[in-house]
C-alpha positions as CSV (number, residue, x, y, z in Angstrom):
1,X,12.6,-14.0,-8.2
2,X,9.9,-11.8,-7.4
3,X,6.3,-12.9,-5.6
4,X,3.5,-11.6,-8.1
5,X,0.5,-12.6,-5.6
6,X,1.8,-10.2,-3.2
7,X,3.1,-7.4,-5.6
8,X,0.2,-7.7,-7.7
9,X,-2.2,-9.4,-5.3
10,X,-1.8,-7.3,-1.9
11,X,0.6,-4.5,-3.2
12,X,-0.5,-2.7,-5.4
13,X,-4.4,-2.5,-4.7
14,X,-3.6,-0.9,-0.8
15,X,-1.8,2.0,-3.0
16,X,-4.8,2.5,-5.1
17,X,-7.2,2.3,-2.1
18,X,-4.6,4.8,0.2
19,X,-4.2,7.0,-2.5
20,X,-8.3,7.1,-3.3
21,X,-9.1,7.2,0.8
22,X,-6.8,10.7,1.0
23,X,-7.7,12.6,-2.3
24,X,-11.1,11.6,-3.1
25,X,-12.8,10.6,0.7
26,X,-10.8,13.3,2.8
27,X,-12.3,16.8,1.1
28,X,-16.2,15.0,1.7
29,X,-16.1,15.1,5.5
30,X,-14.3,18.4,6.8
31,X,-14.3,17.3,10.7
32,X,-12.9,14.0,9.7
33,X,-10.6,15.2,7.2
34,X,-7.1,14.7,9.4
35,X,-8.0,11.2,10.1
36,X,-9.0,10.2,6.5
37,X,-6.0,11.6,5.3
38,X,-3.7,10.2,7.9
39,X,-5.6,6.7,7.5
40,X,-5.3,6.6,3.7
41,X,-1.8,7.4,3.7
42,X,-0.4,5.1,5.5
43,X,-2.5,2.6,3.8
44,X,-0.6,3.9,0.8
45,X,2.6,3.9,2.6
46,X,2.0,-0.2,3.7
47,X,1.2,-0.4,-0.2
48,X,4.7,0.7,-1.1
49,X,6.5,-1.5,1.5
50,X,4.7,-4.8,0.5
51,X,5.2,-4.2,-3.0
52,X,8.7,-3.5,-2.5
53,X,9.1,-6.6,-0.4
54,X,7.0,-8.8,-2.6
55,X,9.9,-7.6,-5.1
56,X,12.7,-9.3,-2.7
57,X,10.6,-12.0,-2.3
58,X,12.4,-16.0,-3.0
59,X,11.1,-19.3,-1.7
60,X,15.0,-20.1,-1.0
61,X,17.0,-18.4,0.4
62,X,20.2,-16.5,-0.7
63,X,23.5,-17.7,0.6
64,X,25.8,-15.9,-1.2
């Protein structure tokens, strides 16, 4: 059984905010490009790993 509030709730809004940070805010400032980029990916990147986890989520866990 999947956990929506951290899918929905945590998940998938760092993937919208990492993906925004490093193609929309990197090209403004050119001397802080690299570290925009490199911020908003892995923003992005923790994005992917809670949703995936939020996906594995149970309250019980799985003896089997």
């Amino acid at each position: 059984m999947a956990s929506r509030a951290i899918t929905a709730g945590v998940g998938i809004p760092m993937i919208v905010v990492g993906a925004l940070m490093a193609w929309l805010l990197a090209p403004v400032g050119d001397s802080l490009r690299p570290q925009v980029e490199l911020i908003g990916s892995t923003i992005g990147i923790l994005g992917v790993i809670f949703f995936i986890s939020g996906l594995f989520y149970t309250r019980e866990p799985v003896l089997r």
